[in-house]
C-alpha positions in Angstrom: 0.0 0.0 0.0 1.3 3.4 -1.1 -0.5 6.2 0.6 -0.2 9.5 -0.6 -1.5 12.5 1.4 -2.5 15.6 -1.0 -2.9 19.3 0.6 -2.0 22.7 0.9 0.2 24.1 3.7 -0.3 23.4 6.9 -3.4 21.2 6.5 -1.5 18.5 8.6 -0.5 16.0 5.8 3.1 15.4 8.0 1.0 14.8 11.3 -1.2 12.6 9.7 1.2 10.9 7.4 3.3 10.4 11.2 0.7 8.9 13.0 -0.3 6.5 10.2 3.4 5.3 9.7 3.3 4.8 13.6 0.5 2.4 13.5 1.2 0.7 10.0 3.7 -1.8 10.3 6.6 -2.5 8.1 5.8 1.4 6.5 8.2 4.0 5.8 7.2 8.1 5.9 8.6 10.0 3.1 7.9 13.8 3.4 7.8 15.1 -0.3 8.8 19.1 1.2 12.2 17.4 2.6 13.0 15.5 -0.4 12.9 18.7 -2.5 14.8 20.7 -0.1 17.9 21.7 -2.5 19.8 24.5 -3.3 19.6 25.4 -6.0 16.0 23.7 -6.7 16.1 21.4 -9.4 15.0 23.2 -12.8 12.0 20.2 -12.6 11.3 20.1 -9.0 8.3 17.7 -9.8 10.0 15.5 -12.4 12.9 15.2 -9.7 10.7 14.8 -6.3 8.9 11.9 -8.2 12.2 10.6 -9.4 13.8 10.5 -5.9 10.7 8.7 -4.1 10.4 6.0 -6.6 13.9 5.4 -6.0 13.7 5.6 -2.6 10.5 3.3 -2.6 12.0 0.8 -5.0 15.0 0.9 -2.1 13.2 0.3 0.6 11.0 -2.5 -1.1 14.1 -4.3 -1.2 14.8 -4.5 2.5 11.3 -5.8 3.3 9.2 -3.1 3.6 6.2 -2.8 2.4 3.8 0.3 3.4 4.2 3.9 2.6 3.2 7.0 3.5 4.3 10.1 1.2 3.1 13.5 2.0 3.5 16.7 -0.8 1.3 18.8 -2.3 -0.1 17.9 -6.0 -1.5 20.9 -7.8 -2.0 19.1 -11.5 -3.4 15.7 -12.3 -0.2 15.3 -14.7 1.7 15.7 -11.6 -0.5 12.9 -10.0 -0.1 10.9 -13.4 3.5 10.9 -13.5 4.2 10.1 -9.5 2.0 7.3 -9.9 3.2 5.9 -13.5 7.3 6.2 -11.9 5.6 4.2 -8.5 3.9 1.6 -10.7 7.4 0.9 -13.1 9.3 0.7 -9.4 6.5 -1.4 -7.8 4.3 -2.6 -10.1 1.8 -4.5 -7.9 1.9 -1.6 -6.0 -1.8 -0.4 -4.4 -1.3 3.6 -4.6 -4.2 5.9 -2.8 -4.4 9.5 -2.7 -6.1 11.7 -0.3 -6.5 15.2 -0.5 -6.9 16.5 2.6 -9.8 19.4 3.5 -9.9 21.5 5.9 -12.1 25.3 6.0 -9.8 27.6 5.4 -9.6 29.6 9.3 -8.8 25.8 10.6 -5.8 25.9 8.1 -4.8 29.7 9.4 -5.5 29.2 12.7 -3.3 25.5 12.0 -0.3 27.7 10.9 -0.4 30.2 13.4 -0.2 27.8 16.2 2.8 25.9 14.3 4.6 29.3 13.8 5.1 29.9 17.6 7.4 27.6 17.4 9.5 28.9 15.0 12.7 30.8 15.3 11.6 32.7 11.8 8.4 34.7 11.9 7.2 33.2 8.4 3.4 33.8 9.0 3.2 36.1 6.4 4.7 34.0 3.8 2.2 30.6 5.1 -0.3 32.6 5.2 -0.1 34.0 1.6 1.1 30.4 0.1 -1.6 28.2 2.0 -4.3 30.8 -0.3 -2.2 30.4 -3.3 -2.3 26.6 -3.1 -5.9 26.0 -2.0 -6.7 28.3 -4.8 -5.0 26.1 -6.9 -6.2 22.6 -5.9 -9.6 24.0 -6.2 -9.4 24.5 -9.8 -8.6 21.0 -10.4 -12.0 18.8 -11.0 -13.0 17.3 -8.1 -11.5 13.8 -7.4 -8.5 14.4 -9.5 -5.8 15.4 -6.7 -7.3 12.3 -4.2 -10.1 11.4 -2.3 -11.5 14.2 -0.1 -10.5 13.6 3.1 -11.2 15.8 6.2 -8.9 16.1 8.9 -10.8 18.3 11.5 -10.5 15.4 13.9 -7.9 14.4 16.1 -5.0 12.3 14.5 -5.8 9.3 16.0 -9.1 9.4 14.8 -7.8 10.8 11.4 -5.6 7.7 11.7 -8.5 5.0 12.4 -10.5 6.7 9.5 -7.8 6.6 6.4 -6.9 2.8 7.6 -10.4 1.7 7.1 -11.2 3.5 4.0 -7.7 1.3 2.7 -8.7 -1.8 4.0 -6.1 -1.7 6.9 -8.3 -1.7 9.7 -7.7 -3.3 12.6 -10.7 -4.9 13.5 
């Protein structure tokens, strides 16, 4: 199982992807935001991010594991199309989900306002003005395309028990 959780900024697609990694076993977390973090970028940052996690997949398929949990944000269904075409040739039995997670938008403010009190940089601004940008642009793609809607206004570990059963990984 490949899950891969869709969003804007600070939705909680790292939390989430945490906790489920926690509770799946045999699953390795790849955070797309940390895979990407060069300098200078890549002149395809897509092209490369997709790239680096079906290596990394592929890698780590090869020493026995056998979940995943990949967090980034999406904003096209060719980027969607491509990830999941490079994580089919690396694993082609591979069952790949995608959730795009919702939140209303003063959840997702209020989110990265608490997140930036711990911050050593005062980069509210800058969230603030990205996590529009990027909901503006996942809500021009037609519904369904960039995942499953998925809401995470609950708790994690609720979040968690809800995304396992909708994969079949339940634990009842």
């Amino acid at each position: 199982m490949i899950i891969l959780l869709n969003g804007p900024l600070g939705i909680g697609k790292s939390t989430l992807g945490e906790a489920l990694a926690e509770r799946i076993d045999r699953c390795v977390m790849l955070d797309g935001d940390r895979l990407i973090a060069l300098n200078p970028p890549p002149a395809d940052e897509a092209a490369y991010l997709h790239a680096t996690i079906a290596l990394l997949v592929a890698h780590h398929r090869s020493s026995g594991y056998t979940h995943f949990v990949i967090d980034h944000i999406w904003r096209t269904a060719g980027e969607r199309e491509d990830l999941r075409d490079r994580l089919l040739a690396a694993d082609p039995g591979a069952d790949i989900r995608m959730f795009l997670l919702t939140l209303p938008l003063e959840d997702n403010l209020r989110r990265i306002a608490r997140r930036q009190q711990a911050r050593a940089l005062d980069e509210q601004e800058f969230e603030r003005r990205t996590v529009i940008e990027e909901r503006e642009a996942l809500s021009a793609v037609p519904d369904g395309e960039l995942g499953e809607r998925f809401d995470v206004s609950a708790p994690p570990s609720e979040l968690v028990t809800r995304l396992l059963a909708l994969v079949g990984m339940d634990e009842s």
